[in-house]
Backbone as CSV, one residue per row, in Angstrom:
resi,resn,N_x,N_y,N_z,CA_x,CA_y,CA_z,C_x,C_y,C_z
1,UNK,172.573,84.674,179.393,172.592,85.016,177.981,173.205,86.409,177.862
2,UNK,174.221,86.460,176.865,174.785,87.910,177.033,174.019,88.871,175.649
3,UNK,174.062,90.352,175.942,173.115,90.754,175.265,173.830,90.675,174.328
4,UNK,174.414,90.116,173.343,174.781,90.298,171.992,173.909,89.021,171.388
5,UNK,174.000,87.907,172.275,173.613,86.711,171.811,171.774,86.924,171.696
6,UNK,171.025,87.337,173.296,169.786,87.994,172.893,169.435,88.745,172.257
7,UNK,170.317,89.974,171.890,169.934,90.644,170.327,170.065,89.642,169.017
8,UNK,170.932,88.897,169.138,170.841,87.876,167.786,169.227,86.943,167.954
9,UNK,168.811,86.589,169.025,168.041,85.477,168.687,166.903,86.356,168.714
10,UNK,166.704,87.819,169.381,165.445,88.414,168.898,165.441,88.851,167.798
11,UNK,166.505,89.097,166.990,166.530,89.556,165.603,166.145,88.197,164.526
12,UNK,166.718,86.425,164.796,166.694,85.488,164.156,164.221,85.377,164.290
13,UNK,164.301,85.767,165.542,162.549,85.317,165.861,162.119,86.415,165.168
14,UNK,162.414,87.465,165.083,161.878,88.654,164.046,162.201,88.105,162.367
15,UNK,163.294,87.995,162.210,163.284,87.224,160.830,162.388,86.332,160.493
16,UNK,162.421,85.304,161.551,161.745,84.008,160.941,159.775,84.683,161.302
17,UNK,159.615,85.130,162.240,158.426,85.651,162.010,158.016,86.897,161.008
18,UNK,158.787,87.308,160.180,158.569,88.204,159.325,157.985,87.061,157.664
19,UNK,159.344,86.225,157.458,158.957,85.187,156.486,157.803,84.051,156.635
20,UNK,157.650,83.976,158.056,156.273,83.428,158.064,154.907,84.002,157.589
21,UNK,154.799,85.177,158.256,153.703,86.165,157.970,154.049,86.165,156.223
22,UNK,154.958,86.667,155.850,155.190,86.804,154.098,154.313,85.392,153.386
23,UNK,154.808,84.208,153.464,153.810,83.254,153.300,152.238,83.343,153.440
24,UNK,152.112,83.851,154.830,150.423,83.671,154.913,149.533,85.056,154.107
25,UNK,150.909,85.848,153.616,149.890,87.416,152.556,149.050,87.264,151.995
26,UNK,150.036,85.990,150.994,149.054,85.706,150.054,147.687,85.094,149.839
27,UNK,147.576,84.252,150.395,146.253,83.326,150.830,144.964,84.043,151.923
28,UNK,145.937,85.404,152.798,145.063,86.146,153.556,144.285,87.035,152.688
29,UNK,145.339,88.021,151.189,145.013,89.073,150.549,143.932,88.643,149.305
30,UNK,143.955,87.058,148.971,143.279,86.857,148.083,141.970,86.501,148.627
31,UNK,141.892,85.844,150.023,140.555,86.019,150.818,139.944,87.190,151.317
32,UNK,141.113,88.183,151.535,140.685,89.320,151.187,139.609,89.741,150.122
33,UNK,140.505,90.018,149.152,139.594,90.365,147.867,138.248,89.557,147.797
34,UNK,138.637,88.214,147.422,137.297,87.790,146.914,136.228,87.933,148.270
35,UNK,136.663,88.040,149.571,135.259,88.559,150.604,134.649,90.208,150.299
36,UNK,135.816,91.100,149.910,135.139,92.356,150.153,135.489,93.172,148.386
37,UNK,135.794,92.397,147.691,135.743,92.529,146.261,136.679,93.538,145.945
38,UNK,137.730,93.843,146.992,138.888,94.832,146.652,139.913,93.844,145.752
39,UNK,140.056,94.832,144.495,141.152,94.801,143.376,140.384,94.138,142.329
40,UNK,139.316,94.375,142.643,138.437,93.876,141.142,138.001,92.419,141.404
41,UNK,138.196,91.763,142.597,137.887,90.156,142.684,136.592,90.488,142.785
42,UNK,135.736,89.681,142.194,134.197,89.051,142.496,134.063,88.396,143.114
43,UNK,132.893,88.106,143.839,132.070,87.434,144.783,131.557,86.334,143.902
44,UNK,131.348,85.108,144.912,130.851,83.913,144.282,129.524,83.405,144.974
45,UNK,128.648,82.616,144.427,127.461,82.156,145.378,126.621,81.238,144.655
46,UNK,125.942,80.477,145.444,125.588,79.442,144.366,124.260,79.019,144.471
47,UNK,123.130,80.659,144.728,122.102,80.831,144.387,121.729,82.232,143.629
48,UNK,120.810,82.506,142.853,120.294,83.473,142.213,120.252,84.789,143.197
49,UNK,119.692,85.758,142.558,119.584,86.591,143.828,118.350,86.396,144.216
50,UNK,117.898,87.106,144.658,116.291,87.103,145.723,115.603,88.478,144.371
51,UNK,116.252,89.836,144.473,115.628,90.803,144.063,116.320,91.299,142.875
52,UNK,115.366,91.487,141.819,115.372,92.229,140.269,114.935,93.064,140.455
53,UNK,115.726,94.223,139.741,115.477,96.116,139.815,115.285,95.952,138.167
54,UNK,114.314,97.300,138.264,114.189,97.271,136.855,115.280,98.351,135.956
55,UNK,116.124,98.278,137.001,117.562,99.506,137.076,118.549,98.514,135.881
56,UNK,119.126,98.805,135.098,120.297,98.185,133.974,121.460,98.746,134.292
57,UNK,122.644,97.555,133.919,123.858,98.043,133.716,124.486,97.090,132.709
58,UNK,125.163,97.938,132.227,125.700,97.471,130.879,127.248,96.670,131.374
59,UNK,127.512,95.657,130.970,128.553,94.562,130.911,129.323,93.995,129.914
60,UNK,130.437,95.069,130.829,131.493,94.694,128.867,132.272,93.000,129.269
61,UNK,132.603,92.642,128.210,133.737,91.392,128.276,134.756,91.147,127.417
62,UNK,135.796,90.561,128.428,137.390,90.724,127.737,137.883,89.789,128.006
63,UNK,138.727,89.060,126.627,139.681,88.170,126.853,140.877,88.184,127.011
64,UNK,141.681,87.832,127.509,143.444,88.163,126.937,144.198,86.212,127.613
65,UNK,145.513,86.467,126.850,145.751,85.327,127.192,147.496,85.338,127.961
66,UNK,148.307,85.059,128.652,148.923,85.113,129.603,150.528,84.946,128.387
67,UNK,151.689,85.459,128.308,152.468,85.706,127.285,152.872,83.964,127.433
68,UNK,153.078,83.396,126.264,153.461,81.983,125.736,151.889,81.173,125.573
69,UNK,150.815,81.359,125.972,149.985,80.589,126.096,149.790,80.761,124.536
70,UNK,149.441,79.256,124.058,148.756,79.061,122.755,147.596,79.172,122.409
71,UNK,146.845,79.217,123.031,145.384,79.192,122.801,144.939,80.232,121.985
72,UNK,143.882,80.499,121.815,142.851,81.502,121.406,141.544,81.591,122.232
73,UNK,141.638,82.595,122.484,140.235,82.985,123.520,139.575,83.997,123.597
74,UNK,138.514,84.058,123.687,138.057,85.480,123.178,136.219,84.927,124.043
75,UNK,136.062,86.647,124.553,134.030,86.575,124.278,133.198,86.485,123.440
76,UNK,132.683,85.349,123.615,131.256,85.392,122.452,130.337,86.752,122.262
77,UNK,130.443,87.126,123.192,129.832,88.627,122.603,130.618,89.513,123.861
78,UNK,130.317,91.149,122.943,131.467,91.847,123.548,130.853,92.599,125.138
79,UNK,129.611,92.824,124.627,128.635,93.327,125.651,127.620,92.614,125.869
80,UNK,126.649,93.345,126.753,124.921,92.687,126.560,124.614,94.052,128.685
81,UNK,123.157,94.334,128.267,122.959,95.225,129.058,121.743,94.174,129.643
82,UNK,122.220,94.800,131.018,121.528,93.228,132.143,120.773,94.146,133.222
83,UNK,119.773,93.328,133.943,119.214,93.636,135.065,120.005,93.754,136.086
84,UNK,120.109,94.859,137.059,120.392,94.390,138.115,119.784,93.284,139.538
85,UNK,120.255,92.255,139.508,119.916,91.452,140.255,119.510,90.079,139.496
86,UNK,119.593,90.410,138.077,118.871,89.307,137.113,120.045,88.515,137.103
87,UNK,119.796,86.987,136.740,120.830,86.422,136.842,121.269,86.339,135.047
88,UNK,122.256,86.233,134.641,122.488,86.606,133.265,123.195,84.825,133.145
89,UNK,123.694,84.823,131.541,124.725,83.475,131.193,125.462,84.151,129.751
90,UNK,126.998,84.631,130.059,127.616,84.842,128.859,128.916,83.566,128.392
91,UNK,129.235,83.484,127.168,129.817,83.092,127.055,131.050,83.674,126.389
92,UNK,131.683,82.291,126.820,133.540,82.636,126.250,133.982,81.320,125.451
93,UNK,135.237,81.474,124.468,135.608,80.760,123.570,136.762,80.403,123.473
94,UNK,136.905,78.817,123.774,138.940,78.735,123.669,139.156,77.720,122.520
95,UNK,140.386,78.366,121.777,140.493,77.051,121.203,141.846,76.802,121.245
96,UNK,142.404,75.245,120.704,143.819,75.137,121.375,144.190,74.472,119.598
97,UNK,145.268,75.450,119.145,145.561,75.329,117.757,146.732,74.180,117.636
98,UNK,147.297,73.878,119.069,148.640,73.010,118.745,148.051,71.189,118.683
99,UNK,149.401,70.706,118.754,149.099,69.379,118.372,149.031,68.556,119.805
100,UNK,149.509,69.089,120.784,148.908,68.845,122.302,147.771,69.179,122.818
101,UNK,147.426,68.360,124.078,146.885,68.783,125.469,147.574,69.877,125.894
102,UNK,146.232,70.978,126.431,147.280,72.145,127.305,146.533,72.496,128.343
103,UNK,146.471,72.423,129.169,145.594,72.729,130.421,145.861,74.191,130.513
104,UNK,144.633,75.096,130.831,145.092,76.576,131.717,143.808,76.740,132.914
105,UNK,144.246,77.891,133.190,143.530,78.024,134.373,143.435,80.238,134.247
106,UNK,141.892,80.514,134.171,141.491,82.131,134.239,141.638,82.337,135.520
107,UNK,142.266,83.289,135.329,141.916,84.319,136.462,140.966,85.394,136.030
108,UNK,140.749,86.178,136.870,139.677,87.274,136.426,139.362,88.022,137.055
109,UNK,139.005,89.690,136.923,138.636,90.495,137.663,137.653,91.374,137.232
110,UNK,137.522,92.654,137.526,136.423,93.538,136.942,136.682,95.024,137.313
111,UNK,136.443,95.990,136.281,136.875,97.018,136.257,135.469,98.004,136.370
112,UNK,134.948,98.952,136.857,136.030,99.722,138.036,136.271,98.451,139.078
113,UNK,137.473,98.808,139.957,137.295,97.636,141.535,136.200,97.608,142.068
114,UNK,135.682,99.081,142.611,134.973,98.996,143.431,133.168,98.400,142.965
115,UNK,133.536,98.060,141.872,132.003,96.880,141.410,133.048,95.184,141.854
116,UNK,133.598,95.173,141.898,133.798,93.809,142.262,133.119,93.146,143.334
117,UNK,132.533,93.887,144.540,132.530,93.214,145.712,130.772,93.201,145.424
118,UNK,130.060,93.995,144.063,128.994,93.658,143.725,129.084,92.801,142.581
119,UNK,129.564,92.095,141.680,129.425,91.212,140.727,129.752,89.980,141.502
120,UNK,128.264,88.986,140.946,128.402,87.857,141.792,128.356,86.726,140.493
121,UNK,129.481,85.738,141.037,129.441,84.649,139.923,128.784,83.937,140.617
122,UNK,127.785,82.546,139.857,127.287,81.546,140.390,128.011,80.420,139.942
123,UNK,128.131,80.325,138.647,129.097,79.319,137.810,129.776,80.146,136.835
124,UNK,131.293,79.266,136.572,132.306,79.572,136.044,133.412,79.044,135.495
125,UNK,133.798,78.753,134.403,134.835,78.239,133.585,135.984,78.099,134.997
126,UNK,136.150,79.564,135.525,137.429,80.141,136.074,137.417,79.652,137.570
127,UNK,136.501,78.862,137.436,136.315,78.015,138.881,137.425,76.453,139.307
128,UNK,137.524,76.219,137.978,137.983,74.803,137.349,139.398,75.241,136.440
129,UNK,140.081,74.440,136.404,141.100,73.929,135.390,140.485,73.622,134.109
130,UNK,140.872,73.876,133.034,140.072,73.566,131.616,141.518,72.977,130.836
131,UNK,141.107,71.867,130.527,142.606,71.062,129.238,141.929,70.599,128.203
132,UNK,142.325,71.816,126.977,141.805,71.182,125.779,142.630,70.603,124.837
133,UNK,142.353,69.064,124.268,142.977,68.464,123.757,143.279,69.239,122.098
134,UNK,144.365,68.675,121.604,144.889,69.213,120.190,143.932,69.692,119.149
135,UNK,143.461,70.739,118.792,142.399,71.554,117.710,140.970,71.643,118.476
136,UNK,141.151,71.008,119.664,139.567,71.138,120.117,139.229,72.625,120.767
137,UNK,137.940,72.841,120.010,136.802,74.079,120.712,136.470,74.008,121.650
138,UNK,136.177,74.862,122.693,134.811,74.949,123.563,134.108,76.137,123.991
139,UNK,133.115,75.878,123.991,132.521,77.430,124.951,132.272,77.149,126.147
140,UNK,132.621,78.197,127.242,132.352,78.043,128.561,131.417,79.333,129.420
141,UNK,130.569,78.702,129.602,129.736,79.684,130.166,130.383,80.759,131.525
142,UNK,129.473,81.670,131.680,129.638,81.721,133.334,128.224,82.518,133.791
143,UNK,127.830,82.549,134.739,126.415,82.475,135.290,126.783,84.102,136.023
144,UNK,126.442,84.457,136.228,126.488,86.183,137.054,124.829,87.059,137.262
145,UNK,125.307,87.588,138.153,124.137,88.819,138.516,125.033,90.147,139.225
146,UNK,124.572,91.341,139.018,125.305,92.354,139.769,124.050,92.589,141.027
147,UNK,125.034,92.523,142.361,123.874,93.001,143.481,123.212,93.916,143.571
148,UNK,121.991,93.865,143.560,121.456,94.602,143.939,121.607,95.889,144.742
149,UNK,122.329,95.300,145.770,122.697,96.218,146.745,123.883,97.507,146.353
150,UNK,124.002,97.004,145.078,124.974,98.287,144.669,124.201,99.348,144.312
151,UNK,123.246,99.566,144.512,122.574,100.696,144.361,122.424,101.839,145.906
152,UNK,122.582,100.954,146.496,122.318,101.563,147.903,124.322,102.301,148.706
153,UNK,125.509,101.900,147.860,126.407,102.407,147.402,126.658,103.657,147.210
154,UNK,126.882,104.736,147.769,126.794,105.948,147.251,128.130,106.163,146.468
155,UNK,128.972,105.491,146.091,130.048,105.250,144.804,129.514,104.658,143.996
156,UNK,129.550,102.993,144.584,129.173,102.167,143.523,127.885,102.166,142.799
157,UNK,127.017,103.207,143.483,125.896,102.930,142.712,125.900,103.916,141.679
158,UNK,126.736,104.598,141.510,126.749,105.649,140.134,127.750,104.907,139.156
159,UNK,127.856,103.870,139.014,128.543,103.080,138.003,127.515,102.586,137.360
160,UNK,127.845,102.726,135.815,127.003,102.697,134.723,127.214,101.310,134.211
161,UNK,128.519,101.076,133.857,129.327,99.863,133.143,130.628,99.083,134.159
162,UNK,130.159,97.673,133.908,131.300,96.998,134.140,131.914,96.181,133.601
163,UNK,133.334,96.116,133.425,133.987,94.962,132.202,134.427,94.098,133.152
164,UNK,134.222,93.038,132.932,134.621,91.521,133.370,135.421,91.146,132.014
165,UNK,137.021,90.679,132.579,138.139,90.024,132.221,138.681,88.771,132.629
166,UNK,138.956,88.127,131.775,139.900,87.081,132.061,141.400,86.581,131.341
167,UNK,141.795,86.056,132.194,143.437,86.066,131.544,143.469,84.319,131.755
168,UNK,143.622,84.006,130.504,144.153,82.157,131.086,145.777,82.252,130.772
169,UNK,145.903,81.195,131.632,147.313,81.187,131.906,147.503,79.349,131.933
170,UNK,148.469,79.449,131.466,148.880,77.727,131.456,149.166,76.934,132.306
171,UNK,148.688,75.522,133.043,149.250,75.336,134.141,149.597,74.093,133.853
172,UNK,150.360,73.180,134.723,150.627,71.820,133.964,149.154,70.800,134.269
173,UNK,149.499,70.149,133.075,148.551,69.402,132.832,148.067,67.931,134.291
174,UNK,147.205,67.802,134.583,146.603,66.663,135.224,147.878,65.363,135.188
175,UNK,147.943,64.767,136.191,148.920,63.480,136.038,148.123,62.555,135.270
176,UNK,147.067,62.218,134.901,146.689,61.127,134.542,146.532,61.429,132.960
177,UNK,146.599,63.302,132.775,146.699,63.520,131.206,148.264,63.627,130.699
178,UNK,148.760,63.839,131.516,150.492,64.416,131.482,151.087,63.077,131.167
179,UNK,150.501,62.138,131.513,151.134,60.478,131.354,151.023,59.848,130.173
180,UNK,150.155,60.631,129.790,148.921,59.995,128.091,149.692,60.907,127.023
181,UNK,149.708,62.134,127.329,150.089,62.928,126.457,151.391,62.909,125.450
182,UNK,151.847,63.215,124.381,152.729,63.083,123.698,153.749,64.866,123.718
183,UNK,154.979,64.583,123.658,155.578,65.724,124.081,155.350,66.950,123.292
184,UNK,155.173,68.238,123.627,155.204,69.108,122.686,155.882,68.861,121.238
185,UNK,155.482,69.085,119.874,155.664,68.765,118.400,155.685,67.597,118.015
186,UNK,155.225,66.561,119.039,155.275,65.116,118.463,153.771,64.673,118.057
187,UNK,153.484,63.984,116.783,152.238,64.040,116.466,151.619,63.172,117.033
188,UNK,150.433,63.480,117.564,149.105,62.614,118.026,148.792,60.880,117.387
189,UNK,149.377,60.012,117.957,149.164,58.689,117.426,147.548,58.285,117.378
């Protein structure tokens, strides 16, 4: 092998192992987050906690909706001041004003970051795909507690307030609704 040709094929195995790794970022950085709650991801779990402090923190909530999405969405209430460790249930509100099915899908995070890796969801709208058919309402809960253990935090435990956000964003609809459905502006038979 002459070295021009082995500099090419260690440069082609550096390429192609560079775009491999690029692929696996994403799926590593978002297991990232949601394990150690960096960039505002929350933790999920699908029991209560064990321990209630008689310690409070106040919990703001925010809607927004992703640019083109039709919907309307918003929190049923803007705040509410919670136990730490208590398990809480707030709700949220979508409604879909067009004459279609529109499926979306929340994302969501929480501000400051460094409460993320203490806000724990149990249940969640933003767990699931949600498709609401033409003028239909819904409210969707979501189940939460902040850990306990954020007290023992010497950052996180001097956080007073946390806002939990969500952004829905549109995704295509289900095949078995996408088949049923009538095209955008065509009226509902």
């Amino acid at each position: 092998m002459t070295p021009k040709t082995k500099t090419a094929s260690l440069l082609a195995a550096f390429g192609l192992t560079m775009l491999s790794l690029s692929f696996a970022a994403v799926p590593f950085y978002d297991w990232f987050c949601r394990t150690t709650g960096y960039a505002g991801a929350t933790i999920t779990s699908d029991q209560d906690s064990d321990v209630i402090l008689d310690q409070t923190m106040l919990i703001r909530f925010d809607g927004s909706l992703e640019a083109g999405m039709p919907w309307e969405f918003k929190p049923q209430q803007t705040e509410m001041t919670v136990r730490i460790g208590e398990t809480n249930l707030a709700f949220y509100e979508a409604y879909n004003p067009t004459d279609h099915p529109i499926a979306g899908t929340a994302s969501y995070n929480v501000q400051p970051d460094m409460a993320g890796g203490y806000f724990t969801k149990i249940q969640c709208f933003c767990f699931t795909q949600q498709v609401l058919q033409p003028g239909e309402r819904i409210v969707m809960p979501v189940s939460f507690y902040v850990d306990p253990t954020i007290i023992d935090d010497p950052e996180a435990g001097l956080i007073k307030e946390i806002t939990l956000s969500y952004t829905f964003h549109t995704t295509p609809l289900p095949e078995a609704q996408a088949a049923l459905a009538p095209a955008p502006g065509n009226p509902v038979n």
